[in-house]
N, C-alpha and C positions, 0 to 999 in steps of 0.2 A: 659689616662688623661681626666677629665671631663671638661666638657663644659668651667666650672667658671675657674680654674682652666687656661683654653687658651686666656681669658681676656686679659689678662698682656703679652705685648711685652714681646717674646722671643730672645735668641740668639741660633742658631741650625747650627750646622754643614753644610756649605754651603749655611748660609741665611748670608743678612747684614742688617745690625742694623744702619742705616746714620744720619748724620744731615748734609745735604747738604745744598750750595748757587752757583746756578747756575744761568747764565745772571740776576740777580737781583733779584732772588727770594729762596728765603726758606722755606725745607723742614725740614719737623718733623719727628721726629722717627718712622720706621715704618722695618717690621720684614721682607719683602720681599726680594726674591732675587733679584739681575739685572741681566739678563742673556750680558754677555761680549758681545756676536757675536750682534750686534745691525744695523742697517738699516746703509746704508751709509752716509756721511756725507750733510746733506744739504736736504735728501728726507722729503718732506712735504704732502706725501697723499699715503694711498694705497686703491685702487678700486679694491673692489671682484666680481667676476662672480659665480652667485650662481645656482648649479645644478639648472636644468628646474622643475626637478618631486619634487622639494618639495614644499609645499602646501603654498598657499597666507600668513595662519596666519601664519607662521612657519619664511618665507622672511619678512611682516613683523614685528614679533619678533626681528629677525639679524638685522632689521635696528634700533631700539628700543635698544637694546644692545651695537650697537654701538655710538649712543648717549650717553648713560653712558658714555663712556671713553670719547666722542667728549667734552663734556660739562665739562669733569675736566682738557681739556687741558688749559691754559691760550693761548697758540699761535694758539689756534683754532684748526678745526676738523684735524683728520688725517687719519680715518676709511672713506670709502663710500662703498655703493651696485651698483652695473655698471645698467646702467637698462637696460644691454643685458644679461640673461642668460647663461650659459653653456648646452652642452650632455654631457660632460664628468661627469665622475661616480666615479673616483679614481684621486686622485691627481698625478700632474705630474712637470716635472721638463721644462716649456712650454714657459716662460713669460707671463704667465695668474695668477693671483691670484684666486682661488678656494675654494668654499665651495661645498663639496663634502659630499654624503652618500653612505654605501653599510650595507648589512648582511654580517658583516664578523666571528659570531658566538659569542660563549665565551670563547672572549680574555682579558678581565678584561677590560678593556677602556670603556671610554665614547664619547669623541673626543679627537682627536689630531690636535698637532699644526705643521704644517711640514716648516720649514726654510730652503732654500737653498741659500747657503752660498758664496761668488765667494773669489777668491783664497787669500784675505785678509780679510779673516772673517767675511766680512758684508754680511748682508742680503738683497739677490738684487730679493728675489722673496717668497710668503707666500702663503701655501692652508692648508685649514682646513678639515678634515675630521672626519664626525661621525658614530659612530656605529651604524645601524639602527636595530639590533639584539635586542634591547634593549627594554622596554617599556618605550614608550617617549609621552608625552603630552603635547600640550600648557597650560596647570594647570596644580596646584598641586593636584596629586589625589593617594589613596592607592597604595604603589607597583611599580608608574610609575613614570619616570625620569622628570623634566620640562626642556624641549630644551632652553627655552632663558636662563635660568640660565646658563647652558652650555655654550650658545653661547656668552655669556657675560666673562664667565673664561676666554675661548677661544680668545675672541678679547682683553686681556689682555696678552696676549702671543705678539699676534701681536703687543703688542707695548713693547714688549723685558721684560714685567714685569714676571717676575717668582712666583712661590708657598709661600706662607706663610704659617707660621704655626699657626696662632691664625684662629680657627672655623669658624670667625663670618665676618671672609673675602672674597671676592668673590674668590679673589687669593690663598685660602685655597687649599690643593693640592688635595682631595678628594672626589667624587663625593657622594652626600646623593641623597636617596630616600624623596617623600612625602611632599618636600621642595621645595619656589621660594625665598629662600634668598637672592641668589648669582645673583638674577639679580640685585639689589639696589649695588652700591660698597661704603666700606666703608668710613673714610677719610684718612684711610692707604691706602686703596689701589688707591684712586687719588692722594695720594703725593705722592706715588714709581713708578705713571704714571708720576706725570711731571719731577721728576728728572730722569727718565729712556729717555724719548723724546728728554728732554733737550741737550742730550749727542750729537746728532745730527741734531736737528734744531737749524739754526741761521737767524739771519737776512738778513746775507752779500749772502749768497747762499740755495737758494731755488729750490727744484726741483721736479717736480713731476711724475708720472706714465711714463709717455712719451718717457720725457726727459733721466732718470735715464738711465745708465751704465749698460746692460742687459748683455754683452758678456765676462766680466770680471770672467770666472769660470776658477778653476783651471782644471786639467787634469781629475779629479777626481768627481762627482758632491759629496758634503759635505751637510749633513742634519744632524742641530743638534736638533733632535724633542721635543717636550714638552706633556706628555702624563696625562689627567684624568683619574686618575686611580678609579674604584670601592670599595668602605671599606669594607671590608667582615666582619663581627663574625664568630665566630669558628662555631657556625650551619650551616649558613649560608655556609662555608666552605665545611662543609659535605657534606650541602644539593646539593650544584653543582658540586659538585666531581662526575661520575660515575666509578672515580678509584683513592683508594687512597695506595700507596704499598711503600715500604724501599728498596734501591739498591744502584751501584756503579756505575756510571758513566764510560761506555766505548767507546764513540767514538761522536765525534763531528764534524760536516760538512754545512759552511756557502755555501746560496744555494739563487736563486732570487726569491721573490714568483709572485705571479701573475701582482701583480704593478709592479715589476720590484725593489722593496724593495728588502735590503738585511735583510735575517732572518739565524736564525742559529738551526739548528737540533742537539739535544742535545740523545744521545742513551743511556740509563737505563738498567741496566740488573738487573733485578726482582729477590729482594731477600725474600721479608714477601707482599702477598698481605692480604689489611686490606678490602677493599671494592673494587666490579667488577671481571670482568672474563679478565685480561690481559694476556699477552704471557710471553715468556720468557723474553722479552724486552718490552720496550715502549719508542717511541720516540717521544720527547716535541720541540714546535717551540715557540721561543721566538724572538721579532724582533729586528734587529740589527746586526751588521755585517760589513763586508768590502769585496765588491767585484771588480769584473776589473774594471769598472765604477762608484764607487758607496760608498762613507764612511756612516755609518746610526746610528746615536748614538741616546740614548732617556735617561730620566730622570731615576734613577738609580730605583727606583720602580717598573718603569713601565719598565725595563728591564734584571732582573734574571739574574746571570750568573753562570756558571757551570766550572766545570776543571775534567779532565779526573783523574780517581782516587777518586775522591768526594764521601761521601756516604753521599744519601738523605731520606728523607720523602716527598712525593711527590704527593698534592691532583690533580687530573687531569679532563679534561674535553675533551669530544669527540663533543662537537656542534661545531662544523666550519660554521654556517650559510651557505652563499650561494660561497662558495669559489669555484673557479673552479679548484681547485690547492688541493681541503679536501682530496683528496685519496693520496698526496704528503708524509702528515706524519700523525702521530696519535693522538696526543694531544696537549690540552693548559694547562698552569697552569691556575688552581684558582686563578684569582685575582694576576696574574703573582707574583713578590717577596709574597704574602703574603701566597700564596701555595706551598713555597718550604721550608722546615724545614732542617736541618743541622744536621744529625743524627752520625756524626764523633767521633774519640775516643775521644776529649774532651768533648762531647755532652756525650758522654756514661760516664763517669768519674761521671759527674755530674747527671746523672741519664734524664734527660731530652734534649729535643732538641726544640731548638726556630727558629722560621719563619726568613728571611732576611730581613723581617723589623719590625722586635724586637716585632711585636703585639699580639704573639700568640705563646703559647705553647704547649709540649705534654710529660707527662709522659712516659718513655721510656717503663717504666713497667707494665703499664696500658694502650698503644693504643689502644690495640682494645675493650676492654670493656668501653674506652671512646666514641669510635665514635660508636658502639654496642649503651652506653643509647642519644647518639645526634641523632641518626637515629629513634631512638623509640620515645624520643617529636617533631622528624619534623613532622613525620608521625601523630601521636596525635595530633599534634596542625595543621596541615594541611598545612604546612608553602610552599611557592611559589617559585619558580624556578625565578630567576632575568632576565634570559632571554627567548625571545621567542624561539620557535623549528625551530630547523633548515629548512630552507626552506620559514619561515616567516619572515618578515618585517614590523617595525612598520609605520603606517602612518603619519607623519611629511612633 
């Protein structure tokens, strides 16, 4: 869909389209979702502690970011930066609110939003965390990510605002290159901040950091995540694949990784390799899951699912950045849903098989001579690896 073309409010599957009047005030239409699980009733501020190692201009950015949304609330700020730092390095389930970084490879993401949820669905704790695998810049510059943009999607989470599907939103669900759009927010996406706030600030009860109901978890800790996902093109696809092959799905096993996330290990048994030296198997870690402790849900993009029985096309990637947990399994997808294609007998019927989120195709009867002429102009055109190598981190 082209740029012009995402102008115009949408209506999409799982967005809402509102004309809200809430305590006095009206909003305009706008394409955004609300995410349901929303802040408890009455909370009026969340304070972040933001990892130590990231750099002056980087913190801040985040506080600069968080002015965007402060400045379109009418009840005033709701975002702050604690002006104590964190050591922590990974998000956790703490009574701290977190902005957090690591090298965690290439796992399609840019940051995430983590909400932990107490046993009526609100959200009584927020850490953000980003992928430092990545190239990230305070500018816009060739090839590299710009963080406050990010950090600006990001604290629109935090205030329960969900993905849009028009481009030119900051709440747009997909992360570009080369770009500092998404730090400016449009006037869609400050009217689906105050009708989203509204849902929970009132006058009569007010409450904040301190105060707030911290011990109200269920048995279970419940996170229902918000992921930026990466937009791949089909070279681009290629180009970070170092294995791309067709199989069936044989065995599947939710497992903790090193946070203490639940992730799920998906087993492949290799039926056509198209690109790389894999085994007979290859197994893919996608996050999310349900362990003794632990429900971990994420935005359907940014989390693939499989069924034993399945037959896939499957472009894969061996960078785990600095994971201490990378010798656990073997790969990630590309650009998670957008590197899993559907190569099933209706897929065959029809002669092609399309990605899980519909943006990309492959002739059944021409893969490899497809990805054979994408690998001959990446290499012709010199074209770059989106992520840095494993073991590197970018400076933010």
């Amino acid at each position: 869909m082209s740029k012009k073309q995402l102008k115009k409010p949408l209506i999409i599957a799982g967005s809402l389209l509102l004309l809200m009047s809430c305590a006095g005030t009206s909003f305009a239409a706008y394409s955004h979702d609300l995410y349901p699980n929303y802040w408890q009733q009455g909370r009026s501020s969340v304070t972040y502690s933001v990892q130590s190692t990231f750099d002056s201009t980087t913190k801040t950015q985040m506080q600069t970011a968080m002015s965007q949304w402060n400045n379109a609330l009418p009840s005033g700020s709701f975002l702050y930066k604690s002006a104590s730092d964190t050591n922590d390095s990974t998000p956790s389930q703490n009574n701290i609110n977190t902005i957090t970084k690591y090298p965690y490879g290439a796992d399609g993401f840019t940051g995430e939003h983590v909400p932990y949820l107490n046993s009526a669905g609100k959200v009584i704790e927020s850490d953000i965390r980003i992928n430092s695998s990545h190239n990230w810049s305070n500018s816009p510059k060739p090839n590299y990510r710009d963080i406050q943009s990010t950090m600006t999607h990001e604290f629109g989470h935090s205030l329960r605002v969900g993905h849009s599907p028009i481009y030119e939103d900051t709440m747009f669900g997909e992360g570009s290159l080369n770009t500092d759009y998404k730090r400016t927010l449009t006037t869609a996406d400050r009217e689906a901040a105050q009708a989203s706030v509204s849902r929970w600030i009132t006058n009569s009860l007010r409450t904040n950091d301190d105060e707030s109901s911290k011990s109200d978890l269920s048995d279970k800790v419940v996170v229902h995540s918000e992921a930026e996902v990466i937009q791949f093109d089909k070279n681009q696809l290629v180009n970070e694949a170092d294995v791309i092959v067709s199989g069936t799905v044989i065995f599947q096993e939710v497992k903790k990784d090193f946070e203490g996330f639940p992730v799920t290990d998906t087993t492949i048994r290799v039926q056509t390799v198209y690109k790389g030296e894999p085994g007979e198997t290859v197994t893919i870690r996608v996050k999310g899951g349900e362990t003794d402790n632990m429900i971990y849900t994420l935005n359907k993009e940014a989390s693939p699912t499989f069924k034993i029985g399945e037959e896939a096309i499957v472009f894969l990637t061996g960078n785990k950045g600095s994971r201490p947990d990378k010798d656990d399994f073997g790969y990630y997808l590309v650009g998670q849903a957008q590197g899993k294609f559907d190569s099933g007998i209706q897929s065959q019927s029809q002669g092609v098989a399309k990605n899980s989120t519909d943006t990309h195709s492959l002739d059944l009867n021409n893969i490899q001579n497809e990805i054979n002429l994408i690998e001959k102009y990446n290499k012709l055109n010199n074209i770059p690896k989106l992520y840095l190598p494993e073991g590197q981190e970018s400076n933010i």
